[in-house]
Structures are given as C-alpha cells and as structure tokens.
PDB file of N, CA, C and O in Angstrom, chain B, residues numbered from 101:
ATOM      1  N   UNK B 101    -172.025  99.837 -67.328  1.00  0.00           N
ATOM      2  CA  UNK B 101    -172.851  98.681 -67.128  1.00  0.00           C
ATOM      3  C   UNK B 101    -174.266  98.987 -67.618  1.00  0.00           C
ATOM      4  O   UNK B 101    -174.785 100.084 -67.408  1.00  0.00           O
ATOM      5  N   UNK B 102    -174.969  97.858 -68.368  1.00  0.00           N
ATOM      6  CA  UNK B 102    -176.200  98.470 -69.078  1.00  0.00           C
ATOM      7  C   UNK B 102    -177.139  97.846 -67.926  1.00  0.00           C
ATOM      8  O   UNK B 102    -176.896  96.885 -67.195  1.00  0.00           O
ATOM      9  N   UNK B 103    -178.519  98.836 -67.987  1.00  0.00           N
ATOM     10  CA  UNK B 103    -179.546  98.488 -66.952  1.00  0.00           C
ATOM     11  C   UNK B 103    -180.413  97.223 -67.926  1.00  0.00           C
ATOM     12  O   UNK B 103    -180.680  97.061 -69.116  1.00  0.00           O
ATOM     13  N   UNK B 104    -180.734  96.204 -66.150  1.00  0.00           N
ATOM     14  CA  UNK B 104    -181.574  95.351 -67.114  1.00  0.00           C
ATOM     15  C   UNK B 104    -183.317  96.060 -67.565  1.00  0.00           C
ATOM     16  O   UNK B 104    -183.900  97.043 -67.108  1.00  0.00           O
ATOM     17  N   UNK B 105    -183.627  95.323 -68.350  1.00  0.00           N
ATOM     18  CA  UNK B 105    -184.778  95.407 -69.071  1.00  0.00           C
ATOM     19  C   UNK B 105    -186.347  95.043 -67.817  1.00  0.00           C
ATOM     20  O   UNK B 105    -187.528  95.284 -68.065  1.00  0.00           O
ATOM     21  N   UNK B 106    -185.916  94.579 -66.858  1.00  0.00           N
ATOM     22  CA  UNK B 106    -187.256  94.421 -65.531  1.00  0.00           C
ATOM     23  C   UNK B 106    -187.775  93.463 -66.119  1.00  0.00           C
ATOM     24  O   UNK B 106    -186.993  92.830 -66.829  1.00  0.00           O
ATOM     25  N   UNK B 107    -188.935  93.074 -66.087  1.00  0.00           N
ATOM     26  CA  UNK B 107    -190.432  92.588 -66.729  1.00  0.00           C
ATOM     27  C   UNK B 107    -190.388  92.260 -67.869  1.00  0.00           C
ATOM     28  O   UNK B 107    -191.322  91.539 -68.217  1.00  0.00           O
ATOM     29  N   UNK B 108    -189.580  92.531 -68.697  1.00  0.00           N
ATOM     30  CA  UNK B 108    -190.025  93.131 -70.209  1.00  0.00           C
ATOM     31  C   UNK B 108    -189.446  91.541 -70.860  1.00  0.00           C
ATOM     32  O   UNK B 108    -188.558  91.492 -70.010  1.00  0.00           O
ATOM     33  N   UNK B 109    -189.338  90.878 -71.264  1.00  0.00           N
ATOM     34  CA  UNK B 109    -188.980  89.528 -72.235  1.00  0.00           C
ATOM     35  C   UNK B 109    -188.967  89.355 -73.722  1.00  0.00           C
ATOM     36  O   UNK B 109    -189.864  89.857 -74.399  1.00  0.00           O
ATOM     37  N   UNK B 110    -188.299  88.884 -74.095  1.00  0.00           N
ATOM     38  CA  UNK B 110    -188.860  88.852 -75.859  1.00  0.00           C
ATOM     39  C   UNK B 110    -189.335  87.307 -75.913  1.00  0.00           C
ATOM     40  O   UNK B 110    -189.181  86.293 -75.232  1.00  0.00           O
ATOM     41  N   UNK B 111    -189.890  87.627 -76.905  1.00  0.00           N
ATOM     42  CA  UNK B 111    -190.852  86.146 -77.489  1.00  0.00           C
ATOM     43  C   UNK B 111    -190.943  85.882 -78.451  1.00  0.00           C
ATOM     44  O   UNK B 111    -190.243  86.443 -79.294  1.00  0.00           O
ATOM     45  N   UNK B 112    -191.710  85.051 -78.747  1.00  0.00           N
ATOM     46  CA  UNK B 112    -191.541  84.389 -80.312  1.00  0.00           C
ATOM     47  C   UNK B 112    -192.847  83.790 -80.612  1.00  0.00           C
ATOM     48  O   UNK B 112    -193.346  82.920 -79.898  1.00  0.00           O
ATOM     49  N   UNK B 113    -193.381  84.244 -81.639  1.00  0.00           N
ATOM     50  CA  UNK B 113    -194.893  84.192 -81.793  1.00  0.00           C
ATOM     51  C   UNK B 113    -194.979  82.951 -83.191  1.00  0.00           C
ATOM     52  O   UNK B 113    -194.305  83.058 -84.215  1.00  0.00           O
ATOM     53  N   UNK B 114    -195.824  81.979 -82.949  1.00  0.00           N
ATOM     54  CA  UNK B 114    -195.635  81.067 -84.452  1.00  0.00           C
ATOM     55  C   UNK B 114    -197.002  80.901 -84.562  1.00  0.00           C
ATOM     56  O   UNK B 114    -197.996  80.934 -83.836  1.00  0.00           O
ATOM     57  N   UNK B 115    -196.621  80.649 -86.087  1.00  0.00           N
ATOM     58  CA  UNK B 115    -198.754  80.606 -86.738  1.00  0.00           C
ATOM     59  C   UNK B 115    -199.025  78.869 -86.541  1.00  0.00           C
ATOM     60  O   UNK B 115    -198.316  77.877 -86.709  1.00  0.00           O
ATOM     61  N   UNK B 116    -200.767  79.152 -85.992  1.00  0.00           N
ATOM     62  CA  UNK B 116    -200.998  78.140 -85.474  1.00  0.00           C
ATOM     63  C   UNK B 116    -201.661  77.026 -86.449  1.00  0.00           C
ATOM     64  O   UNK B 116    -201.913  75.834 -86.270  1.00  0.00           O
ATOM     65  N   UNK B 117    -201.894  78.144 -87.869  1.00  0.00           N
ATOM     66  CA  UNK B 117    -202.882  77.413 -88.762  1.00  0.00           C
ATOM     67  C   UNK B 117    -201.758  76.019 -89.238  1.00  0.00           C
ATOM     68  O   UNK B 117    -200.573  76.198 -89.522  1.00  0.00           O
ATOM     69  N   UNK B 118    -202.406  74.741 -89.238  1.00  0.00           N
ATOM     70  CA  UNK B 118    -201.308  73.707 -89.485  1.00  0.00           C
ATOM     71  C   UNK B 118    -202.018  72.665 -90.847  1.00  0.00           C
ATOM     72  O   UNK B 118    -201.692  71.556 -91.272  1.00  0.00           O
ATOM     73  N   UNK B 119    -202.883  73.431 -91.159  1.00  0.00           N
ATOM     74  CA  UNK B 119    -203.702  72.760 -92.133  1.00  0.00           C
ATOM     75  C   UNK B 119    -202.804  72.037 -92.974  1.00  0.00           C
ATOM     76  O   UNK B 119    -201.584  72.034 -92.810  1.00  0.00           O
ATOM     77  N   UNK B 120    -203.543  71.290 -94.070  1.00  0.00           N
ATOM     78  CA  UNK B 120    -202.604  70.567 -94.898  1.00  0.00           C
ATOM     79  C   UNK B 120    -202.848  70.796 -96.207  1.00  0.00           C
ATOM     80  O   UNK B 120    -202.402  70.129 -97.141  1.00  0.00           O
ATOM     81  N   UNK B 121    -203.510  71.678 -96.272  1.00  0.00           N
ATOM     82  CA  UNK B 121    -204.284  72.448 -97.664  1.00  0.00           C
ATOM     83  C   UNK B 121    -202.692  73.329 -98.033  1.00  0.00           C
ATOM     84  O   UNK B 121    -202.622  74.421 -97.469  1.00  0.00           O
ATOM     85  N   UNK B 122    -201.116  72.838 -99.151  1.00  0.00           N
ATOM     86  CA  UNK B 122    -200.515  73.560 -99.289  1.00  0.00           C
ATOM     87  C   UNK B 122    -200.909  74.749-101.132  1.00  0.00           C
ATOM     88  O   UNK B 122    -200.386  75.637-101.806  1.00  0.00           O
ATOM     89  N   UNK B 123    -201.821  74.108-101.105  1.00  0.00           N
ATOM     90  CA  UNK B 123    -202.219  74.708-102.515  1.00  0.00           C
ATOM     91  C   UNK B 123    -202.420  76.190-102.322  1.00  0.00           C
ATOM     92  O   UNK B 123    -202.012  76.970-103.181  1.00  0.00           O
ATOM     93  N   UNK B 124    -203.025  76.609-101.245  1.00  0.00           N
ATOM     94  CA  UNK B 124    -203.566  78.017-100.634  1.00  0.00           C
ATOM     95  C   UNK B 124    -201.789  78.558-100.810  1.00  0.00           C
ATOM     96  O   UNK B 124    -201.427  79.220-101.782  1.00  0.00           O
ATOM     97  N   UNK B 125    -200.951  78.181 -99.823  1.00  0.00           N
ATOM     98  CA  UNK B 125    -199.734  78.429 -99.619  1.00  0.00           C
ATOM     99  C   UNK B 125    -199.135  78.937-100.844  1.00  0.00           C
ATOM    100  O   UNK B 125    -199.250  78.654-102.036  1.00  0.00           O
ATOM    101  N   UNK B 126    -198.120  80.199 -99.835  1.00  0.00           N
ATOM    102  CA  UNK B 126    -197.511  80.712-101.095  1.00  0.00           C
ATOM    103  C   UNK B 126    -195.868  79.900-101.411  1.00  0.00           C
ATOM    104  O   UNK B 126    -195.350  79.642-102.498  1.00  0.00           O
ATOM    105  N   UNK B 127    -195.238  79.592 -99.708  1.00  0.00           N
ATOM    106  CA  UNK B 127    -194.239  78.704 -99.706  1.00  0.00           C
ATOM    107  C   UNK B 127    -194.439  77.783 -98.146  1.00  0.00           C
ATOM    108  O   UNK B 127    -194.950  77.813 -97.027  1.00  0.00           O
ATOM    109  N   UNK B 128    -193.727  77.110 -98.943  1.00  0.00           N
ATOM    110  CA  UNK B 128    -193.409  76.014 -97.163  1.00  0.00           C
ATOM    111  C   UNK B 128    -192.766  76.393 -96.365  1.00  0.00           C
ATOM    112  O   UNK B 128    -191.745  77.020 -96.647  1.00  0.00           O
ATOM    113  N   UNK B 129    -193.157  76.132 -95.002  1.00  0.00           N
ATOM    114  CA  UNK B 129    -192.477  76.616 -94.198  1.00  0.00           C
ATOM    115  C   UNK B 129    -193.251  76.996 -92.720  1.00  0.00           C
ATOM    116  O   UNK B 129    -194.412  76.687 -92.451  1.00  0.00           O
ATOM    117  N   UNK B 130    -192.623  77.495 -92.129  1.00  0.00           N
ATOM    118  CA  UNK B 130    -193.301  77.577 -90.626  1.00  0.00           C
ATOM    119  C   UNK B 130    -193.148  79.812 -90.576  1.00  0.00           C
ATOM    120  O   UNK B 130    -192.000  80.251 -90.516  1.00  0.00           O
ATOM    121  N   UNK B 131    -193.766  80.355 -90.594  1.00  0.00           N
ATOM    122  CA  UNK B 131    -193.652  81.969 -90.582  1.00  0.00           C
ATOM    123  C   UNK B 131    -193.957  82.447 -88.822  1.00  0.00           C
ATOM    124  O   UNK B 131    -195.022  82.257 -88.235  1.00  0.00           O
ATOM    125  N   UNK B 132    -192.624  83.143 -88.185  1.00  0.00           N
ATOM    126  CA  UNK B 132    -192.742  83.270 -86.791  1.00  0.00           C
ATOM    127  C   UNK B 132    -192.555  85.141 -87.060  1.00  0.00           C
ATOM    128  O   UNK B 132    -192.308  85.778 -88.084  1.00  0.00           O
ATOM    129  N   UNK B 133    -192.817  85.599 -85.556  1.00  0.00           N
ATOM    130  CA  UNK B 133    -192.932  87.239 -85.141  1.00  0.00           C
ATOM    131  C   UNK B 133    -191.819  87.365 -83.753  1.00  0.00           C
ATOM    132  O   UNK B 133    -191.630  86.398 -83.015  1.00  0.00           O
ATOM    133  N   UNK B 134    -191.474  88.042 -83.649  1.00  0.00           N
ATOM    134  CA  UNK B 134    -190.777  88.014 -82.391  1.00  0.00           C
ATOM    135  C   UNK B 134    -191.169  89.547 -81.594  1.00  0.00           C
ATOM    136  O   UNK B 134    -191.097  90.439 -82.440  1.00  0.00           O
ATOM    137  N   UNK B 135    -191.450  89.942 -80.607  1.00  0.00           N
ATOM    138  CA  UNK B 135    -192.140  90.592 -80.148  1.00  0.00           C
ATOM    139  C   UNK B 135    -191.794  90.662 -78.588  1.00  0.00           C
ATOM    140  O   UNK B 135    -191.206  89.688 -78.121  1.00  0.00           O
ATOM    141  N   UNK B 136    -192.211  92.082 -77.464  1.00  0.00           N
ATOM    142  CA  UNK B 136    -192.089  91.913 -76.316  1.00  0.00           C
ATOM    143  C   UNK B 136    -193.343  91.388 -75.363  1.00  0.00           C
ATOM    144  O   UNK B 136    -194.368  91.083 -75.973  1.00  0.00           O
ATOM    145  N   UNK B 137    -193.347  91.293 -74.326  1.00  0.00           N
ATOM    146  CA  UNK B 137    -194.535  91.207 -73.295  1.00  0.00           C
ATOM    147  C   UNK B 137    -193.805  91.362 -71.588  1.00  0.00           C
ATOM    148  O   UNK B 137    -192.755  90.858 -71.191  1.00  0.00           O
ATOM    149  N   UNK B 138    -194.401  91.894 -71.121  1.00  0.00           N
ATOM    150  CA  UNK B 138    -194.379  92.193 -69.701  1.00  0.00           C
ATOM    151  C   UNK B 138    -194.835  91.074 -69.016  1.00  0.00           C
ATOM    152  O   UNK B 138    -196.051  90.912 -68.919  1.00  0.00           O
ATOM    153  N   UNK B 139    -193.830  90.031 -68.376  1.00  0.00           N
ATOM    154  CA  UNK B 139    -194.020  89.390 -67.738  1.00  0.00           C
ATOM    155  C   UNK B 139    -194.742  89.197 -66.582  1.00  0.00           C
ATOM    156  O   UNK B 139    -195.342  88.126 -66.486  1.00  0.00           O
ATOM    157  N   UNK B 140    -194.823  90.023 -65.648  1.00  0.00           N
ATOM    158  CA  UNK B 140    -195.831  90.602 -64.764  1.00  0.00           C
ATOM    159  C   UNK B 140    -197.200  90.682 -64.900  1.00  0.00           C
ATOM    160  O   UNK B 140    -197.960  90.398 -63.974  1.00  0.00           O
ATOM    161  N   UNK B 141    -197.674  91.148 -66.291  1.00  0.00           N
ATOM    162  CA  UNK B 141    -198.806  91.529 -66.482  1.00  0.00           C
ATOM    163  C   UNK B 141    -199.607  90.516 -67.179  1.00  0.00           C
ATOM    164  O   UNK B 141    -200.834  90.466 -67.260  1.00  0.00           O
ATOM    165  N   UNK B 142    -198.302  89.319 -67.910  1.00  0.00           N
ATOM    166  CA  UNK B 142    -199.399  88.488 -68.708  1.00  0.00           C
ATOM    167  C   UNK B 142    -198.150  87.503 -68.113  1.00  0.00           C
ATOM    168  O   UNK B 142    -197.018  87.697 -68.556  1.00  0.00           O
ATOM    169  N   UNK B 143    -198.327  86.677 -67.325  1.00  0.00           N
ATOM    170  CA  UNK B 143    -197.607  85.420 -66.855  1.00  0.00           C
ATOM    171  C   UNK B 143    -197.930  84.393 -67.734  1.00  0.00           C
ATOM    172  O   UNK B 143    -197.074  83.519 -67.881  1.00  0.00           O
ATOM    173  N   UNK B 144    -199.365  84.267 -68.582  1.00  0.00           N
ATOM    174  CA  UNK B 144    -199.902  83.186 -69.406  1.00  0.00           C
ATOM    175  C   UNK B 144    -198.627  83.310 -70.840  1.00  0.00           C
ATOM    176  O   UNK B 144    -197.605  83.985 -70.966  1.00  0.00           O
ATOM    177  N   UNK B 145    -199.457  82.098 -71.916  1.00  0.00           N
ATOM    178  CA  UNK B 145    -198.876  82.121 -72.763  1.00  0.00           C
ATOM    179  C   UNK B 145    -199.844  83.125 -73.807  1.00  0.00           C
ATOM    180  O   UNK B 145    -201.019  82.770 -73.903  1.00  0.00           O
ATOM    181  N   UNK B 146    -199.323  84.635 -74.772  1.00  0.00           N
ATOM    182  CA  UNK B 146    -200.170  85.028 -75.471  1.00  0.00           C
ATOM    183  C   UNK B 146    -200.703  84.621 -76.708  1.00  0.00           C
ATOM    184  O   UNK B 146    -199.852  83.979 -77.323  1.00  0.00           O
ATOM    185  N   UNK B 147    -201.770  84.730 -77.329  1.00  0.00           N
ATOM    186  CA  UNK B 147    -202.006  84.621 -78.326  1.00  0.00           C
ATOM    187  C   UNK B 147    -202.522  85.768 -79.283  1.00  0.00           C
ATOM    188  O   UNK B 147    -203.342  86.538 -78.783  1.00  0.00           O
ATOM    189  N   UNK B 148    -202.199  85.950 -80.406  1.00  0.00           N
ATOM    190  CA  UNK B 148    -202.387  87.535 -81.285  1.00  0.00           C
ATOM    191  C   UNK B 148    -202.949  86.816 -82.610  1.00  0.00           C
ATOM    192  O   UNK B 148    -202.578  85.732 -83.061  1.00  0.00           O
ATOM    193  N   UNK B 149    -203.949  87.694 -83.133  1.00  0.00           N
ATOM    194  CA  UNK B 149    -204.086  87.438 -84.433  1.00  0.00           C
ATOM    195  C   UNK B 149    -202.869  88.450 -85.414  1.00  0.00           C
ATOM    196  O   UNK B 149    -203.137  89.642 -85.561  1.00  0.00           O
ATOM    197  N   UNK B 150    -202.025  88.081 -85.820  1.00  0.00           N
ATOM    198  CA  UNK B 150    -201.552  88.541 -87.346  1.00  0.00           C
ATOM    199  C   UNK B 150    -201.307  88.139 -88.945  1.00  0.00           C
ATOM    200  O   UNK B 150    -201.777  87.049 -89.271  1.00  0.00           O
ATOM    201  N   UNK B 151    -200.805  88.699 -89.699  1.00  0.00           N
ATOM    202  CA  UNK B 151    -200.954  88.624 -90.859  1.00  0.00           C
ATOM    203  C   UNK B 151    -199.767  87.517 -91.108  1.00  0.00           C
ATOM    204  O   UNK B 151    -198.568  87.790 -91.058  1.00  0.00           O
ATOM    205  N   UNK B 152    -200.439  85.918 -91.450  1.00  0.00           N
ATOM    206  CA  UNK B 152    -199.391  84.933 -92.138  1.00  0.00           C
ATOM    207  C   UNK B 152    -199.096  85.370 -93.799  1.00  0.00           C
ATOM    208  O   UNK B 152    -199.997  85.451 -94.634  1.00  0.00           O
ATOM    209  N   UNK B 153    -197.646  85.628 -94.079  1.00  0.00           N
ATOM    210  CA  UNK B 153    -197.682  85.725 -95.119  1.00  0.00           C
ATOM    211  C   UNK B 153    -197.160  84.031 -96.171  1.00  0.00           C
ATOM    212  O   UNK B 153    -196.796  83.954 -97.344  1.00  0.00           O
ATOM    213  N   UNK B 154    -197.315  83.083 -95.282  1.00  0.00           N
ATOM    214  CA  UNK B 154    -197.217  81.679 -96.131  1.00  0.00           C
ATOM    215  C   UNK B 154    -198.688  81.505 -96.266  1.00  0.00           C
ATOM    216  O   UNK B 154    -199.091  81.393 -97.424  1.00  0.00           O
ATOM    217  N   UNK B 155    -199.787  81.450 -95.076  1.00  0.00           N
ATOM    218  CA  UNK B 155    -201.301  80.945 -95.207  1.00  0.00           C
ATOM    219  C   UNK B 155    -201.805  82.188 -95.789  1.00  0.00           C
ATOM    220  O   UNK B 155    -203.007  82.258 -95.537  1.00  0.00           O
ATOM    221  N   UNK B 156    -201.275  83.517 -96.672  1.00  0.00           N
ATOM    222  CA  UNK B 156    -201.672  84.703 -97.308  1.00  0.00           C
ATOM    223  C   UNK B 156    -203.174  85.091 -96.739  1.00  0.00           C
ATOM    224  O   UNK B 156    -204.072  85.306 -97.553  1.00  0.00           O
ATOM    225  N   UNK B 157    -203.516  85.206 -94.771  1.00  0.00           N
ATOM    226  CA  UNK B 157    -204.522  85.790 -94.350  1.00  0.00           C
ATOM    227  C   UNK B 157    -204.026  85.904 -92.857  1.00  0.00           C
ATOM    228  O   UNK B 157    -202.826  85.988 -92.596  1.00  0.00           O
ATOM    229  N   UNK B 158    -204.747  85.902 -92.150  1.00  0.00           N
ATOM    230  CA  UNK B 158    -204.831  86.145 -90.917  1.00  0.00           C
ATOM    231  C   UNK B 158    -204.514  85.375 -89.857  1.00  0.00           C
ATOM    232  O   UNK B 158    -205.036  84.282 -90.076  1.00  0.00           O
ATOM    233  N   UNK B 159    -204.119  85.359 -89.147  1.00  0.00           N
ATOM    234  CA  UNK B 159    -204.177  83.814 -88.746  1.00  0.00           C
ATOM    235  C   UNK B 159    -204.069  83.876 -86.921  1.00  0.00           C
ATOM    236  O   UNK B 159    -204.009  84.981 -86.382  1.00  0.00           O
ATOM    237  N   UNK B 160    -204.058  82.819 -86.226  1.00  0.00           N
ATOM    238  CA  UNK B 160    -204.084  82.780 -84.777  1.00  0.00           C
ATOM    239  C   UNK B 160    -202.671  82.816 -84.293  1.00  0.00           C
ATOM    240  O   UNK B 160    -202.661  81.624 -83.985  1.00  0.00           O
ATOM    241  N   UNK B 161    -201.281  83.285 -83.926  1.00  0.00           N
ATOM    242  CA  UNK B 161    -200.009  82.935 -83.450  1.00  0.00           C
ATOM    243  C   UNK B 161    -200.070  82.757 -82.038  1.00  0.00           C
ATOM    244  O   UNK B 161    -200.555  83.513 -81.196  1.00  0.00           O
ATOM    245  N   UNK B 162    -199.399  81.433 -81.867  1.00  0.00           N
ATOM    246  CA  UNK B 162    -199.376  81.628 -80.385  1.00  0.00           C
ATOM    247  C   UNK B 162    -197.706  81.822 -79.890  1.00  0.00           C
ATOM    248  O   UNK B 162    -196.802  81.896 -80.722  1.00  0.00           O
ATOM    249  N   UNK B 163    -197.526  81.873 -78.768  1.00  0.00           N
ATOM    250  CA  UNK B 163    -196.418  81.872 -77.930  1.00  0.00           C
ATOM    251  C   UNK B 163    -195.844  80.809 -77.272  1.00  0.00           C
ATOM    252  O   UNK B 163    -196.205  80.227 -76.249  1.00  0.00           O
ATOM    253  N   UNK B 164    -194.461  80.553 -78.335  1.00  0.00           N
ATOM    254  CA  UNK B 164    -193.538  79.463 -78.074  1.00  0.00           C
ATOM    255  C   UNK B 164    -191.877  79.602 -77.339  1.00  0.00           C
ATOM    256  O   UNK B 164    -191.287  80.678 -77.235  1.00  0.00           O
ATOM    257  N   UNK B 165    -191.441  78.554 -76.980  1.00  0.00           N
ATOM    258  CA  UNK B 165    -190.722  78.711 -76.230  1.00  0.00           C
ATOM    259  C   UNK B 165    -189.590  79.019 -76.946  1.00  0.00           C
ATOM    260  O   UNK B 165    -188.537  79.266 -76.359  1.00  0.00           O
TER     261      UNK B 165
END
C-alpha cells in the first residue's frame, strides 16, 4: 500500500498575461506549469513569476483549478 503524500497537492499554474497584442506571440495558445505546494502553509491561491514561452518574457502565473 503506497503512503499518502500529507499536505503536499499538485497544481496548475496558467499565464495571466491575456493581452491581445498576438504579433509579440510566438504561437496561440494558453502555456500552463504544473507544480507542488503545501497546503497547510499556503491555503491561498499562489502566484509565481515564470518564463512564458508563447508571450517570449516573463510573465505573472496564477493558480487554477
């Protein structure tokens, strides 16, 4: 029998930039991260800056369901 994981959850991180500028863009589309967080420690929803590779910079991802 495998032990559960406690606290620990996976998630799914999506870029928030929704601009309408697709000229910047390299393709269409929506670019997501999937990632853990400790439920316990961050009950909120997170937000991370990482690297969009459709908006080719940086961008805000937040945490979707």
């Amino acid at each position: 029998m495998a032990k559960s994981k406690g606290a620990r959850i996976v998630i799914t991180l999506e870029c928030s930039n929704k601009t309408g500028d697709f000229s910047k863009k390299r393709k269409p589309g929506v670019f997501r991260y999937t990632t853990t967080k400790n439920r316990r420690n961050t009950p909120n929803r997170i937000e991370l800056k990482k690297f969009c590779p459709n908006c080719n910079q940086h961008c805000l991802f937040k945490e979707i369901k």
